[in-house]
NUZANU-324785 format. One record per residue (C-alpha): residue number from 1; z, y, x; residue in one letter. Coordinates in steps of 0.5 Angstrom, whole numbers, m for minus. Layout:
<nodes>
NUM,Z,Y,X,A;
...
</nodes>
This chain:
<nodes>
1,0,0,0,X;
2,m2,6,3,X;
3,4,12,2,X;
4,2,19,1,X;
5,5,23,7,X;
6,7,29,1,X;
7,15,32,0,X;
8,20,27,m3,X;
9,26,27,m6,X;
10,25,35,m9,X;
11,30,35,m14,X;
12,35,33,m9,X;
13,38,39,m4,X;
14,36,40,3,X;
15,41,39,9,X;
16,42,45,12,X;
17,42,45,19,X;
18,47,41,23,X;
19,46,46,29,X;
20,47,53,27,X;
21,52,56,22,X;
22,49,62,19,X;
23,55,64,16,X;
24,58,72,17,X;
25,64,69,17,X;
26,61,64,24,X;
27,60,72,27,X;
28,64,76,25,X;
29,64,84,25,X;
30,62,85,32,X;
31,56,81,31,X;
32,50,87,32,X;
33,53,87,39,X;
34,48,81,41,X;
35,42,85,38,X;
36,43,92,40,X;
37,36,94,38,X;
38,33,95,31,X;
39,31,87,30,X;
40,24,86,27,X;
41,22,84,21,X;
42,21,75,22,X;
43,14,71,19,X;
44,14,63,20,X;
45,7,61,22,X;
46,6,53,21,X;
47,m1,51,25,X;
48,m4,44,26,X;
49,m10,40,24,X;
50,m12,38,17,X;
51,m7,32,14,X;
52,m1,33,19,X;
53,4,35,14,X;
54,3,43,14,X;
55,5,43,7,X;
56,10,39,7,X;
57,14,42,13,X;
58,13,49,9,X;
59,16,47,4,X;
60,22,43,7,X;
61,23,49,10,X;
62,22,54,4,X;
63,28,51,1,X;
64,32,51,7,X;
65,32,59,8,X;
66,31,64,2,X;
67,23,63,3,X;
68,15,64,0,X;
69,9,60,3,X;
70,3,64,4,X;
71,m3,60,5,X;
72,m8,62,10,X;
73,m13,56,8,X;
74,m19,60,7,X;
75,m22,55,2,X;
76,m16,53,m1,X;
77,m16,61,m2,X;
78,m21,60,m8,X;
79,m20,57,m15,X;
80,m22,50,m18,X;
81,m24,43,m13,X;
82,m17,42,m13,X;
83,m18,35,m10,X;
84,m24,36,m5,X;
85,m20,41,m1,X;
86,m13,37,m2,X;
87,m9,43,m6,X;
88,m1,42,m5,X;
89,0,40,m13,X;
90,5,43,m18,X;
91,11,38,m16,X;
92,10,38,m9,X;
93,11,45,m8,X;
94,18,44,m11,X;
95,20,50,m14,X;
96,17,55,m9,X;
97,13,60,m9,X;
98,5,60,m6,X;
99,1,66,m5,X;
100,m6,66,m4,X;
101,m7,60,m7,X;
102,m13,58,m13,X;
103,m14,67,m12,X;
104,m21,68,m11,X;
105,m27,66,m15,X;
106,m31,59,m13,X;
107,m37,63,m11,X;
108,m33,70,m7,X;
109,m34,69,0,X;
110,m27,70,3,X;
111,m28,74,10,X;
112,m23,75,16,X;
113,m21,81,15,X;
114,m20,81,7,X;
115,m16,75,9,X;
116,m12,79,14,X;
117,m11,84,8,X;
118,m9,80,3,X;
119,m5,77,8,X;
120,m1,83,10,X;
121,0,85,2,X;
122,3,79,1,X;
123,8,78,7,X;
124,10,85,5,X;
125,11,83,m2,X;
126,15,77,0,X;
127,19,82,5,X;
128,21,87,m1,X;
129,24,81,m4,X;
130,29,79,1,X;
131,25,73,2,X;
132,22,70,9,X;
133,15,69,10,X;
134,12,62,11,X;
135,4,62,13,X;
136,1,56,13,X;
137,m6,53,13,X;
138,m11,50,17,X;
139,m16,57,18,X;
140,m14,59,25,X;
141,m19,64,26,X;
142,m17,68,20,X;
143,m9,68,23,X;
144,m11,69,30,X;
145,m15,75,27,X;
146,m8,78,23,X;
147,m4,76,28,X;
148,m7,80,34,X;
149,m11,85,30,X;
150,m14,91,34,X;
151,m10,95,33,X;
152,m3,91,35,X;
153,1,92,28,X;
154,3,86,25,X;
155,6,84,32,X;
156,10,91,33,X;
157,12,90,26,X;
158,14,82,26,X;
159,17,77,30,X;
160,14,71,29,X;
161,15,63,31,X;
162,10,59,31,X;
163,10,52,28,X;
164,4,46,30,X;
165,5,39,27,X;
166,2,35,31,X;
167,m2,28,30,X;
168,m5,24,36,X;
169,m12,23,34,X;
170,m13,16,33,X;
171,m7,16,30,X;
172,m10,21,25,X;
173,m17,19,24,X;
174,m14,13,21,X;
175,m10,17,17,X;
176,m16,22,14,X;
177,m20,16,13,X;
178,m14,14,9,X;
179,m13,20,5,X;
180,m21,20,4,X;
181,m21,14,0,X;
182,m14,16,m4,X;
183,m18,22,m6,X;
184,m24,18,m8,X;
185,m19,14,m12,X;
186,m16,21,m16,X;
187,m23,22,m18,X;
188,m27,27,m13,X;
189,m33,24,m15,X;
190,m32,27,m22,X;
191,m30,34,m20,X;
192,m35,34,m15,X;
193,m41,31,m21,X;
194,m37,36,m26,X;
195,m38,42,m20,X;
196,m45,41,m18,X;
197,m52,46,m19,X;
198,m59,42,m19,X;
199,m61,50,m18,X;
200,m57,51,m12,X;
201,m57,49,m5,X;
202,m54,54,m2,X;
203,m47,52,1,X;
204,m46,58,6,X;
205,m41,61,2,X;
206,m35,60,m3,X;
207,m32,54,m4,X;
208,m38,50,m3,X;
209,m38,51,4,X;
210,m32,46,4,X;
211,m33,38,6,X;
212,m33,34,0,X;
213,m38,39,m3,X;
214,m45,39,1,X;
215,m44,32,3,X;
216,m46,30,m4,X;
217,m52,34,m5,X;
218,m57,29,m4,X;
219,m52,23,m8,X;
220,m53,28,m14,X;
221,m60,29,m14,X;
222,m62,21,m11,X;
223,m57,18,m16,X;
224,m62,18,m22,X;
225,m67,14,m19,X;
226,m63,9,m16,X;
227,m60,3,m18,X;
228,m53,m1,m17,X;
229,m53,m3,m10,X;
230,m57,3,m8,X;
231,m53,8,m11,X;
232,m46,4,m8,X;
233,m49,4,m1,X;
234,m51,12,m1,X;
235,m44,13,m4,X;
236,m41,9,1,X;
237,m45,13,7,X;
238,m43,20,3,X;
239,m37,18,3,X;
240,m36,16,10,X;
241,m40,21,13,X;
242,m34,27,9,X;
243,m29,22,14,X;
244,m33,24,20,X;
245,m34,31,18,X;
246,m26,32,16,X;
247,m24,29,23,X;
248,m29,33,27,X;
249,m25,40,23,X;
250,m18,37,25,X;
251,m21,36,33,X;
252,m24,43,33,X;
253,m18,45,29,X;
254,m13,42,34,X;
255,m18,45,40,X;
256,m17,52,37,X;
257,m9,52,37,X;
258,m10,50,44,X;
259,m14,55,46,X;
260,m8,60,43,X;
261,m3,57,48,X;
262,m7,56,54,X;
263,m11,63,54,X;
264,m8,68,49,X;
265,m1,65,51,X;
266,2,64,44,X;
267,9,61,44,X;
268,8,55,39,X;
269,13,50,39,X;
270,9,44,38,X;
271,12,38,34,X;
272,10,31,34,X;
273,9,29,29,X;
274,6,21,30,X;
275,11,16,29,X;
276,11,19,22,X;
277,5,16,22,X;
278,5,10,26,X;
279,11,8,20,X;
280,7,11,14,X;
281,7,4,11,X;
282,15,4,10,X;
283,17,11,7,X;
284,24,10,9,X;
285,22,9,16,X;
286,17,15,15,X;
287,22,20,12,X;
288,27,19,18,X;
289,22,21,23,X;
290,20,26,20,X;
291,27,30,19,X;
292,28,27,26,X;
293,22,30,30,X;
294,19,36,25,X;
295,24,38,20,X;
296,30,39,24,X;
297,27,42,30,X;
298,23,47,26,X;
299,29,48,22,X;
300,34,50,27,X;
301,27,55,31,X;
302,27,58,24,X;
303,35,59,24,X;
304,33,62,32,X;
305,29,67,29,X;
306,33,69,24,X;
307,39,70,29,X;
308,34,73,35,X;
309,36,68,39,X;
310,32,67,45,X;
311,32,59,46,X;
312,28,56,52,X;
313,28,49,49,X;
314,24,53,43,X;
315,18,55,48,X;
316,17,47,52,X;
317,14,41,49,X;
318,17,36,45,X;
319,24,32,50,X;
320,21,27,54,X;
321,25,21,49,X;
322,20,24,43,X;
323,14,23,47,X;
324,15,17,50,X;
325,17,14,43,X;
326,10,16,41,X;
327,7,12,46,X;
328,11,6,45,X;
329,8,8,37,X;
330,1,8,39,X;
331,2,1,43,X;
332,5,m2,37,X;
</nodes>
């Protein structure tokens, strides 16, 4: 049975973070002495590649902190296709407030810098609320472009931790071929029929430009002339072929995130999260991973954050124990 890597147990409370008490008490009344300055307002920012649990682990931490996620996909930005671009659902979000989700008709073509206004809109608005908060998605070109704007006023205003989830590639390539077959099975084929023009085959903008739509152009338009097993093989060559489309995007994905470590110089506290994986046919196993080696680290850097702590562990690779264990994962 294949488990679905989504948020669990959402009517149950988080456990706060074991590491930290936020608690003014904990302080006391010369606590402004550790930050003699006017502390900056903070932003959480969850990078990574497509299916390594983004949501999932801005969702844990909404409801860990007073917090809003704001998503920076910029298909999952449009309205409808739910299934194809793999759009959080209701219960999954647990209560917690999405921003620039299903916002913009199918047809609008989103560019970068309406993203990074709509974007700053919202961190504003959630700020204004008393709320942190939580960017999360896959286009990194479009927070690279809010991040490091021309003229260097979202980072003289915000301070920011930079989360990546990670997955190893071959671990994640079986999980996407996995999670392709699941959305098969939720009934993608459908939604895209119900979506599909006959009189546009144009997929360079909107929502059409997302895998699982092009992919299917000539499925739709040969299936009339087709019979059973023609039709089940070109299907099943669609479908493979948006499986090696979708691990092409998490490998650009995840070059993209390396890029902004090595030459911008980004300080991301990267999160392996493939033993999660490796034990995704027992969700009990899974569950302890993914508090041991995601939730719980990203926890206590976002309590950092809020604290203005400064942390050397925040800034280095995941501890020599977690990565030997995901070796020893990969050869089980």
């Amino acid at each position: 049975m294949i488990m679905k890597i989504s948020m669990a147990m959402c009517k149950q409370p988080l456990p706060p973070s074991t590491t930290l008490d936020l608690s003014p008490a904990r302080f006391g009344p010369n606590m402004l002495t550790l930050n003699p300055y006017v502390p900056k307002e903070k932003v959480v920012v969850i990078m990574g590649a497509t299916g390594t649990g983004k949501s999932r682990l801005s969702v844990d931490l909404a409801t860990r902190f007073q917090a809003e996620i704001i998503n920076s996909d910029k298909i999952q930005v449009h309205q409808g296709l739910d299934t194809i671009t793999n759009k959080i659902t209701t219960e999954e979000r647990c209560g917690v407030p999405h921003h620039l989700l299903s916002v913009l008709p199918p047809q609008a073509d989103l560019t970068a810098a309406s993203f990074c206004h709509m974007a700053n809109l919202s961190v504003e608005s959630v700020h204004k609320r008393g709320k942190l908060p939580i960017i999360v998605g896959g286009s990194n070109s479009y927070v690279e472009a809010l991040v490091d704007d021309d003229d260097y006023k979202f980072r003289s205003r915000y301070d920011c931790c930079f989360l990546w989830v990670d997955v190893a590639l071959p671990v994640l390539n079986g999980f996407v071929s996995e999670r392709v077959d699941k959305m098969v099975q939720n009934g993608m084929v459908e939604e895209a029929r119900d979506f599909f023009d006959y009189s546009d085959s144009d997929y360079s903008r909107g929502i059409k430009k997302a895998i699982g739509v092009p992919e299917f152009d000539i499925f739709f338009r040969s299936e009339p002339f087709l019979n059973v097993g023609d039709r089940e093989e070109l299907l099943n060559k669609v479908i493979d072929e948006i499986k090696s489309n979708t691990f092409n995007l998490a490998c650009k994905q995840r070059e993209k995130i390396e890029r902004l470590r090595e030459i911008k110089k980004w300080c991301i506290q990267r999160l392996d999260a493939t033993p999660v994986f490796t034990r995704r046919r027992s969700k009990v196993d899974a569950d302890v991973a993914w508090e041991r080696l995601v939730a719980r680290p990203s926890t206590e850097a976002v309590s950092r954050l809020l604290l203005d702590i400064a942390s050397p562990q925040w800034l280095v690779e995941t501890s020599t124990a977690v990565v030997r264990e995901r070796e020893m994962s990969l050869v089980a």
